[in-house]
C-alpha positions, 0 to 999 in steps of 0.5 A: 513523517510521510504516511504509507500511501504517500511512500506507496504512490512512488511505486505507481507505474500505469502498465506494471506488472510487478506485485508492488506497483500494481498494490500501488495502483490499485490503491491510488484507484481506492478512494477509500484508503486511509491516505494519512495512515502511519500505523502498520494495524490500521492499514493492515485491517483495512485492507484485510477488510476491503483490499480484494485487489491484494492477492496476499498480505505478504505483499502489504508486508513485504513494501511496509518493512521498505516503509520503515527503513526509509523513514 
């Protein structure tokens, strides 16, 4: 199974300015992220914790359920 920063690195486009691909970014600059992460509260408390980069969690939320389905 693919983890959530794998799924999200496909997002990434240097220069974007749509609210998927800057998370993505940012979270490729986030050496801290957990990479290998498959679980949704894992995840989701880090960046409650430590994701300033995220305007809102809807944005987690709204790529996590993109998440799912491909998986």
């Amino acid at each position: 199974m693919k983890s959530f920063y794998h799924f999200l690195m496909k997002f990434r486009h240097e220069g974007a300015s749509d609210e998927i691909s800057n998370f993505a970014n940012n979270v490729y600059r986030d050496h801290s992220f957990p990479k290998s992460s498959t679980h949704y509260d894992e995840l989701s408390r880090y960046l409650e914790l430590n994701g300033d980069y995220l305007p809102n969690m809807t944005i987690f939320d709204s790529v996590w359920e993109k998440y799912l389905i491909e998986k």
